[in-house]
N, C-alpha and C positions, 0 to 999 in steps of 0.2 A: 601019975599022969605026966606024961612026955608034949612039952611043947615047943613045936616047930617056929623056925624062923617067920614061917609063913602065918601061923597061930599069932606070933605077938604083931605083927604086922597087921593085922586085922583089929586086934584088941588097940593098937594105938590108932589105926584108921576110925572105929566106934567112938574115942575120947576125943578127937578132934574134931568130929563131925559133929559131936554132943557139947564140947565145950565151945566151939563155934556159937552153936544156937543157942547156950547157956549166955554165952556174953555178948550174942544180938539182943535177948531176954532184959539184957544187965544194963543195956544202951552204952556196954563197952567197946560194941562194933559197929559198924553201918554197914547195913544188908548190902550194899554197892560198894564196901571198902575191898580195896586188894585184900587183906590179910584175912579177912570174912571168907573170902571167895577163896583163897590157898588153901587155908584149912581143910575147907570144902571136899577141893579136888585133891589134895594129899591123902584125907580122910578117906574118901573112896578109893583110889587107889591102893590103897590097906586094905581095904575089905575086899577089893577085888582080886590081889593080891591073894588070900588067903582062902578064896572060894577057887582060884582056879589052882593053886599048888595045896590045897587042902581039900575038903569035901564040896563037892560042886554042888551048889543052888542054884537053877537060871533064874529062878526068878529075882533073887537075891543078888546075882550076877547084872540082870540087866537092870533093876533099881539103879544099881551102882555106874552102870555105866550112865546110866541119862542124869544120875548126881554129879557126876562127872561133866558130863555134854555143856550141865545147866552152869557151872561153875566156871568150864574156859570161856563159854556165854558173857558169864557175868564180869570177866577180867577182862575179856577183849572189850566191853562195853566199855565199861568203866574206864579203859585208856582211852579208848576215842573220844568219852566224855570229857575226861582231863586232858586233853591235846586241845579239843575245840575251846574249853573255856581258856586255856592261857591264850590262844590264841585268840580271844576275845576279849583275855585282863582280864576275867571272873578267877575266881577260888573256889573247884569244887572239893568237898574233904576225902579223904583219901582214907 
């Protein structure tokens, strides 16, 4: 079996996405941290990646994109939240 650049791209986007929520599980990340949310959108971006230069699933395709939509969501959040609390002296964790 021959695997494409776009094949392991996909397999790394799957293990990101999975150890993400493996170490949300682990309370090694907080659902609103940047690096939660990188994951996320890296993560699909691999799978996306690999459906459209590999074997096309839409539906599999557009999961991916709204994991995607929900993840720059969650970054752009997350900065407006940490802009407003320094801007207020608070410490939100990151």
């Amino acid at each position: 079996m021959t695997f494409y650049w776009h094949d392991w791209a996909g397999y790394v986007g799957v293990a990101l996405v999975l150890l993400a929520y493996l170490l949300l599980q682990a309370h090694r990340l907080h659902g609103n941290g940047l690096v939660y949310q990188l994951m996320n959108v890296l993560g699909a971006l691999g799978v996306m990646l690999s459906l459209i230069f590999g074997a096309f699933n839409a539906p599999a395709f557009f999961m991916q994109v709204a994991w995607l939509l929900i993840g720059l969501y969650g970054i752009a959040r997350g900065m407006r939240l940490r802009r407003e609390a320094r801007a207020a002296g608070r410490h939100v964790p990151s």
